[in-house]
C-alpha positions in Angstrom: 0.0 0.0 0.0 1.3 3.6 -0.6 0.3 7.0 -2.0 1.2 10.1 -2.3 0.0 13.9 -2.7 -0.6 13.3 -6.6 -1.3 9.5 -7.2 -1.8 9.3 -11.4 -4.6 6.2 -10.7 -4.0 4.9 -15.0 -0.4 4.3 -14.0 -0.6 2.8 -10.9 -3.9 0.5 -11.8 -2.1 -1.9 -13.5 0.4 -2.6 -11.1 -2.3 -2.8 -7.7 -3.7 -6.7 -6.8 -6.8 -4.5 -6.0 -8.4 -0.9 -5.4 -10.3 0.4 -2.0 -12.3 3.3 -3.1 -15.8 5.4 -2.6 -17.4 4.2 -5.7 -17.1 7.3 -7.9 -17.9 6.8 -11.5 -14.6 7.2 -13.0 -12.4 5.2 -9.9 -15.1 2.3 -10.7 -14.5 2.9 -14.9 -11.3 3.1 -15.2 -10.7 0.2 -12.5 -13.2 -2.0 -14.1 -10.8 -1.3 -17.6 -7.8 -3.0 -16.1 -9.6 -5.5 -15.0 -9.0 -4.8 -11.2 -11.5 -6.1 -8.2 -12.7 -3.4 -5.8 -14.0 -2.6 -1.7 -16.3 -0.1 -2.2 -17.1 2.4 0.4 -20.0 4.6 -0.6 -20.7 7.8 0.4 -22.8 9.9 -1.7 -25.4 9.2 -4.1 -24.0 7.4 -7.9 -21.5 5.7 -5.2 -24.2 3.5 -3.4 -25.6 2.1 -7.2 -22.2 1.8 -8.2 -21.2 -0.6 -4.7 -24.3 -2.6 -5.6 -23.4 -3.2 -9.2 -19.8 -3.9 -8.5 -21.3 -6.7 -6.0 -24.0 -7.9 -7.9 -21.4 -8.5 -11.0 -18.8 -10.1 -9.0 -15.8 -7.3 -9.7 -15.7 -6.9 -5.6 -17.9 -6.0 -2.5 -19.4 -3.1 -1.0 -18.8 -2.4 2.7 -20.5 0.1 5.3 -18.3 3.2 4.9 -20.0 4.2 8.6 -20.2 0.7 10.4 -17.6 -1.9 9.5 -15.0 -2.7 11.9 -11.3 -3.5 11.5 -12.3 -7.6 11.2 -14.7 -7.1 8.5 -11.9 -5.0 6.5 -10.1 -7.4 6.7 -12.2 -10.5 5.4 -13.0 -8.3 2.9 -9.8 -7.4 1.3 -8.6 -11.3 2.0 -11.6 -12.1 0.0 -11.0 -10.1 -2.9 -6.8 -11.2 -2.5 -7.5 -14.6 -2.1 
């Protein structure tokens, strides 16, 4: 894991096992292009349709951006690794 104060997300895509993000359209585009899984944290509006899609479709999950605790990240991101 790493960042930075500028991270250029179409060069670093396709060299991440997988993305954590809020769900906004172009995160969830241009991840779904290189073929990368997502944990979707919603926050605001497009985001929530977007985590449900991403679940339904099997490209990742959706977790409670308000509610999950440090065990559920957890199984979450082993289930998308693993």
């Amino acid at each position: 894991m790493w960042g930075g104060p500028f991270v250029p997300q179409t060069e670093i895509l396709p060299i991440v096992d997988m993305v954590i993000t809020h769900g906004g359209n172009n995160t969830v585009a241009e991840t779904l292009s290189f073929g990368k899984p997502m944990l979707v944290l919603p926050s605001f509006v497009d985001q929530f349709d977007n985590a449900q899609r991403i679940t339904e479709k099997g490209y990742g999950y959706r977790i409670d951006t308000y509610a999950f605790n440090d065990d559920e990240l957890i199984e979450m991101v082993d289930r998308i690794l693993n």
